[in-house]
C-alpha positions, 0 to 999 in steps of 0.5 A: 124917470117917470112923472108920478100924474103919469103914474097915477093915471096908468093905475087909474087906467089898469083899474078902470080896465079892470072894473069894465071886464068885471062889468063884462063878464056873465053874472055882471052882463045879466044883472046890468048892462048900464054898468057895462056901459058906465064902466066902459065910458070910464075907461076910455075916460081914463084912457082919453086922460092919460093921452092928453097928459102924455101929450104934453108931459115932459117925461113921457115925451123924453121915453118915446123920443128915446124909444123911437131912437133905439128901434133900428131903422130898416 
């Protein structure tokens, strides 16, 4: 089961992402680099958020202790 803030700051995070490779491309890149920049702090913002609630959400931290249960040890 997926906790819905998780949820919320993954779609905060693909839209951020997104925003910053529009920034990136050539028309956006000649008119403002600022907005590259901006963009890009937003996405790591969005990204810093996510990993501090995974950190201490329960939902998140269940699938990865059952993700690292089903990779096979060597």
């Amino acid at each position: 089961m997926r906790c819905s803030k998780c949820s919320y700051l993954e779609r905060a995070l693909a839209s951020r992402h997104t925003e910053y490779r529009t920034a990136c491309s050539e028309t956006f890149r000649r008119v403002s680099s600022e907005l590259a920049a901006y963009d890009l702090v937003e996405m790591e913002r969005a990204r810093s958020e996510l990993k501090m609630h995974r950190s201490t959400c329960v939902s998140a931290l269940a699938a990865a202790a059952l993700q690292r249960s089903l990779v096979p040890v060597p």
